[in-house]
N, C-alpha and C positions, 0 to 999 in steps of 0.2 A: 504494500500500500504506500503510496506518496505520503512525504511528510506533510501535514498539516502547518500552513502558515496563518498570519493576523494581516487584516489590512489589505494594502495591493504588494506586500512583499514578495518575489518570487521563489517558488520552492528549490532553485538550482542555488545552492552554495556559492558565494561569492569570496574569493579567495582574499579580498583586499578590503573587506569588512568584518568586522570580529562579530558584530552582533550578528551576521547572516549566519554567523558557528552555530546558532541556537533555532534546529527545525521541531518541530511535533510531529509525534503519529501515536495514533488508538494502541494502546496497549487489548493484549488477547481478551479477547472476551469479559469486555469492560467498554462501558464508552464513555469512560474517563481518559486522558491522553498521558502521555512520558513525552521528554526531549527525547531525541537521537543520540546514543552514545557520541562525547566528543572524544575519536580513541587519543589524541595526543595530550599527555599532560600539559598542564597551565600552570602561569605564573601567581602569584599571589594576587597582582592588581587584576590581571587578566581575568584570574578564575571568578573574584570578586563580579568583573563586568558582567561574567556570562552568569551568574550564580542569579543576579539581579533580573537581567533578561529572563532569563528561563523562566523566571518567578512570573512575572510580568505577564508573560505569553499564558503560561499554564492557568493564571487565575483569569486569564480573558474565556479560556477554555472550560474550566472545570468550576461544578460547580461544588459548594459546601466547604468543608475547610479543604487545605492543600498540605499537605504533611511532607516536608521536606526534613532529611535525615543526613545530618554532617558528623563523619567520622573519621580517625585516625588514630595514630600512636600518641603516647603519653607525651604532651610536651609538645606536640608537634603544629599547635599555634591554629585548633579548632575553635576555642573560647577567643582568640583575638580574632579571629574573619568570622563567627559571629557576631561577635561585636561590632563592628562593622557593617556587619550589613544592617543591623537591629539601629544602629544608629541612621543608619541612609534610610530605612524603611522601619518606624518606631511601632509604625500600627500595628508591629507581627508579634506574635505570641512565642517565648520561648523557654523550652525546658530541659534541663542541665541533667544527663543521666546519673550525675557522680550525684544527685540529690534523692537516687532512688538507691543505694547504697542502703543494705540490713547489716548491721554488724555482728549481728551473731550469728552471718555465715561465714564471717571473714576467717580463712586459716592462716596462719603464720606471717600475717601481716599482708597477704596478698591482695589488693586491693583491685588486680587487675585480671583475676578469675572472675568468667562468665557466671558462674552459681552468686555471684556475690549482689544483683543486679532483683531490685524485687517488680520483677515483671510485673506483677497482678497490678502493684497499684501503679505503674506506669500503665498497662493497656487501661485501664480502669479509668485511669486519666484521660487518654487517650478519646478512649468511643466517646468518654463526657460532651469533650469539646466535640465532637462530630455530631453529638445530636444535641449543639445548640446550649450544652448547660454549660458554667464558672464551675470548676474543679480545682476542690485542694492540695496542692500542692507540696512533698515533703521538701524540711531542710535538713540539710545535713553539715555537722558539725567536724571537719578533719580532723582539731588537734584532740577533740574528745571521742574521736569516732562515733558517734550517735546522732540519731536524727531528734532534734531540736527543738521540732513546730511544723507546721504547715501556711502557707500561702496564698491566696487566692489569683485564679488566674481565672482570666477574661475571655468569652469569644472573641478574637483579634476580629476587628472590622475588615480587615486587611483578609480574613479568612487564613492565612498564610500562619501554618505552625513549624517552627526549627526544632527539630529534637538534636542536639548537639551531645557525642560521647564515645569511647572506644569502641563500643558496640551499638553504634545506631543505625547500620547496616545488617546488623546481625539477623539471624532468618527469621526469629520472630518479630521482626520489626518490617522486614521487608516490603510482605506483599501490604502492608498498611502505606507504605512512602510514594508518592506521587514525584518526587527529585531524591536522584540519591547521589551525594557530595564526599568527595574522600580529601582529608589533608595529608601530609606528610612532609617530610620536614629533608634539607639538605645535609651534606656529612657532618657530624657532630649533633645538627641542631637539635632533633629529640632529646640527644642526652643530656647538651646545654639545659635547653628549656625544664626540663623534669628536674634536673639539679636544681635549679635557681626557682623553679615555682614551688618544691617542696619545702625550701628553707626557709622561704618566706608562709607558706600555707600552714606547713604541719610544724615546724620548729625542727626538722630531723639535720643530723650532721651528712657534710658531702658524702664522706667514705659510707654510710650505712644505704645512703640512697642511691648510691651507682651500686654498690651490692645487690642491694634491693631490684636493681635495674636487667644485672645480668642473671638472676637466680629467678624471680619472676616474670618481669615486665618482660622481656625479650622474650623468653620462652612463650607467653599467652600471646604476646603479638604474632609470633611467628605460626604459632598453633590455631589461633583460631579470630585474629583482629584481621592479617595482612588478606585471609581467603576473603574475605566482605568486603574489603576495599576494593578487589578487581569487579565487582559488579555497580562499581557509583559510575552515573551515567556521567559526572565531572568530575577529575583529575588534579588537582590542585597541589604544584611541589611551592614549599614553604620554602625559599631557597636564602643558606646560610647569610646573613649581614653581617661581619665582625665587630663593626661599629656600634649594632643595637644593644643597648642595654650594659656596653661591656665598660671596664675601668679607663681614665684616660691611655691614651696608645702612646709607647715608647717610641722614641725617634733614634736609630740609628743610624751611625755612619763608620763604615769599615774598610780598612785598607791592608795591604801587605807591606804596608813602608817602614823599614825600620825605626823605630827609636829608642833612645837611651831613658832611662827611668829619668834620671836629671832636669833633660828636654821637657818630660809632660808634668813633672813635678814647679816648673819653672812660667807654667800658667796656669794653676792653681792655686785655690789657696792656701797659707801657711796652716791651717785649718785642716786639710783636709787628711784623709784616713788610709793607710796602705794596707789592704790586707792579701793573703794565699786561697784560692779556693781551686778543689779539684772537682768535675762537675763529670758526673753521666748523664748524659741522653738515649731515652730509648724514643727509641720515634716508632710510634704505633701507626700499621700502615692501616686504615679504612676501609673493610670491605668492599669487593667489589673494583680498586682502586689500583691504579698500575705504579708499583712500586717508581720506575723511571720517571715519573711523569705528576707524581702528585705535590700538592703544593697544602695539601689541608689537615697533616699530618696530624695525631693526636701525642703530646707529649710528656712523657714520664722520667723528670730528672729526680736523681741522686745526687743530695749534696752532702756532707758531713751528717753521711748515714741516718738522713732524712729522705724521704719519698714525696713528691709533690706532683699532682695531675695537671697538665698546661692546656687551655682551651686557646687556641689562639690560629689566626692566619694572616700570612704576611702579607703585604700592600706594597708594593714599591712606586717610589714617587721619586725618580732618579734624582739625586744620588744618595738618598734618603730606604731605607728599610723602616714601615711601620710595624708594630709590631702588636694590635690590642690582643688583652688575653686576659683569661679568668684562670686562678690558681688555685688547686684545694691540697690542703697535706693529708696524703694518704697513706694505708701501708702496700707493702710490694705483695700482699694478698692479694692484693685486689687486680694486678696482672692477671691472672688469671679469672676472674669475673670480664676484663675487660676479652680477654683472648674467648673466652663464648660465645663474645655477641658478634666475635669474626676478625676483630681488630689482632692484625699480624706484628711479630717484629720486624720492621725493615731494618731498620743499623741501631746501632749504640754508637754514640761517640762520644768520647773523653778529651776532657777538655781542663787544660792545667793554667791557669791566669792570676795575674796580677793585679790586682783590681784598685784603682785610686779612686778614692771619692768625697764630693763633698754635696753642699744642699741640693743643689741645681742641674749637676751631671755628675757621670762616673766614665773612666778612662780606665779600658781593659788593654793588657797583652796578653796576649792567647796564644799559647799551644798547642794546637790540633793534631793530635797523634796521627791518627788517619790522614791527613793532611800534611804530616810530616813538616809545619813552618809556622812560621808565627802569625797573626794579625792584630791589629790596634783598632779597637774598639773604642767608639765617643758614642754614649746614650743621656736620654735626658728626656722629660715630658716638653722642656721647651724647644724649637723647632730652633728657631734663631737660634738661643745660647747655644745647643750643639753645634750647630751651625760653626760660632763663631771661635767655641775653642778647636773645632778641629782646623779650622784655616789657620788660627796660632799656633798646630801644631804642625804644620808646615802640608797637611793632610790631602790638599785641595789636588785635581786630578789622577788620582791615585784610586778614588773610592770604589769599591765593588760592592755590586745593588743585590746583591746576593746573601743569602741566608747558607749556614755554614752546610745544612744539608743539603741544599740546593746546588753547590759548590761542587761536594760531593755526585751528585747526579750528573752534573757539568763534567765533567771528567772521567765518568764512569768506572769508580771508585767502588762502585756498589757491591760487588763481590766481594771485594777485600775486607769493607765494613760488617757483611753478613756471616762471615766466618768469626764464630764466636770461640774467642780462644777460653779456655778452662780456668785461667787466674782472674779475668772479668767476672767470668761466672759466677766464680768464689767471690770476690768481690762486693757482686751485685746481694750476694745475700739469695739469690735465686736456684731453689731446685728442687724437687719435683713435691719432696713434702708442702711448701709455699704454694705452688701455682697447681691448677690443673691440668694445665700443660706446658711441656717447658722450653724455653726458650730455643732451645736446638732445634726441636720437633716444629714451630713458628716458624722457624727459618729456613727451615725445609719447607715449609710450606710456601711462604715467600720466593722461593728461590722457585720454586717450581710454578709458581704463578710469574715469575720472569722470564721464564725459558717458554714457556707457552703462549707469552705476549709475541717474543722473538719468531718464535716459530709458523704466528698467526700474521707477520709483517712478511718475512719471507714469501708466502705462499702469492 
């Protein structure tokens, strides 16, 4: 059957109009309508337009309420493009599944098991609005896990109801949905997002909610959230901003030009502080992600037998390296929570510096074993001031915009770094009682996710 349109629009897809993305046609044996699956994923603004459209179209069409169902992964920035559109369109009705939460199904904390979800009084909710009546609505309370009270909610004039939640696609919700919406989020951001909304929601620490993340959330997403999302008729990738929400961004400037301690002691002030630090890096490679080629790494330094998680991606603004990042201290447990959810090791690199510092900036010399040479590092939040002691430090045309494992890729070093020699290992404090899987075994898995990039370029 031809897709149904509104107006004098025509039913042929226009390639150089977004809104013509959004056609009708009668669902089976109903004569109520769906849009046309959009098969290419969208943007966040994008998915927003067509989310709007569809609405539009569908309520010219259909009569009684319009049950539109937004879902995805924990974090993955469903409650902010709700928001959004509830703002653009105020007169719509909407209900937050995390509000139909019973606690005393809840096991071991998992909040993201399907049993945990009290159907009865969401459908219950549900038919209300359809036949015309205000249904109470529960709340529910994260940091005491209990539900609170109840709400009243309105027939929207608007007819138009969001049910927004990881499971608002899920099969009992389906055949009720007139639109069905999936979010999901770019590398990192789920787990960003879930880190920083639970700290602020629930009060929990970093390390327990990436735990949390790779021991349930992942597992129910992959088990039984990511099968629902390939049937939303719109596609929606949340794609990472490093900028949003994150601490101000470091400003780098990096060169190979020698200097003597003297030299950068000599524009400084007499204030400032010399210390020794020896640093690992593990750089977690991102599922999915081609070891050569990635730029979105996930980071895990050891410093002075400290563990710390780096959320962070670089910006270069020649001759400048941005650097914003979100940091949590964790332990080297959690390696192996992170290696479940698919995150590989690409390299470890070691790193031996010098480090000067006072209010304003700090001036690193760097020894990169891997790298076998030194470099001089100038960071600082203020762009100028960096700026202006590395020109005093004679620095100017020398900089490379380059990040040290970028460096590494640039030279194709990669091998050399993947080979995990045994005194690192010991080192790292890593082995196999710690992780669930161990770092050799990662590498191998990396390596062979390199040789098969190679072999698919070849061909």
């Amino acid at each position: 059957m031809a897709p149904a349109t509104s107006g004098s629009e025509s039913p042929q897809r226009k390639s150089g109009l977004l809104r013509d993305q959004v056609q009708l046609i009668k669902r089976k044996d109903s004569s109520r309508y769906e849009i046309v699956p959009i098969q290419d994923p969208l943007s966040f603004e994008k998915g927003f337009f067509i989310v709007i459209r569809a609405c539009q179209l569908l309520a010219q069409k259909t009569d009684g309420i319009l049950l539109v169902g937004i879902a995805g992964p924990s974090g993955a920035g469903k409650s902010v493009f709700t928001e959004k559109v509830l703002n653009f369109m105020p007169s719509i009705a909407f209900l937050s599944m995390d509000n139909y939460n019973d606690s005393s199904r809840i096991i071991d904390g998992n909040f993201d098991d399907p049993r945990v979800t009290d159907y009865d009084t969401l459908l219950n909710n549900i038919h209300g609005l359809k036949e015309g009546k205000s249904v109470q609505v529960p709340i529910y309370d994260f940091k005491s896990s209990s539900r609170t009270g109840y709400r009243t909610v309105e027939v929207p004039s608007s007819r138009i109801v969001i049910i927004e939640g990881i499971y608002a696609l899920s099969e009992r919700l389906r055949p009720l949905l007139d639109l069905r919406v999936s979010v999901t989020g770019g590398v990192h951001f789920d787990l960003v997002k879930r880190v920083l909304r639970d700290i602020q929601r629930a009060g929990q620490e970093p390390e327990e909610i990436i735990h949390q993340i790779s021991e349930t959330v992942y597992p129910m997403y992959k088990a039984f959230i990511e099968p629902d999302l390939r049937t939303a008729h719109i596609k929606i990738i949340n794609k990472f901003n490093p900028f949003t929400g994150f601490q101000n961004p470091t400003y780098i400037l990096k060169s190979p030009r020698t200097l003597t301690m003297d030299q950068i002691r000599a524009v400084l002030s007499k204030e400032h502080k010399e210390t020794m630090e020896e640093t690992y890096d593990i750089y977690l490679l991102p599922p999915g992600e081609d070891p050569e080629a990635c730029q979105s790494y996930l980071r895990m330094r050891n410093r002075d037998g400290k563990y710390n998680l780096m959320f962070e991606e670089w910006v270069t603004d020649s001759p400048f390296i941005i650097s914003p990042r979100i940091t949590f201290e964790v332990s080297v447990r959690l390696l192996g929570g992170l290696m479940a959810l698919g995150y590989t090791i690409a390299a470890i690199l070691k790193r031996s510096s010098h480090v000067f510092s006072e209010e304003k900036v700090s001036v690193k010399i760097d020894w990169l074993e891997q790298l076998n040479r030194h470099y001089v590092q100038v960071q600082g939040r203020d762009r100028l001031y960096v700026n202006s002691v590395a020109e005093q430090l004679g620095l100017e045309g020398s900089y490379v915009p380059r990040t040290y494992i970028e460096q590494i890729q640039l030279e194709k070093l990669v091998d050399e770094v993947m080979a995990l020699p045994d005194d690192l290992k010991t080192k790292l404090s890593i082995d196999e009682d710690l992780v669930s899987s161990s770092p050799r075994e990662a590498l191998s898995r990396a390596s062979a996710d390199k040789v098969a990039v190679r072999n698919k370029l070849k061909r």
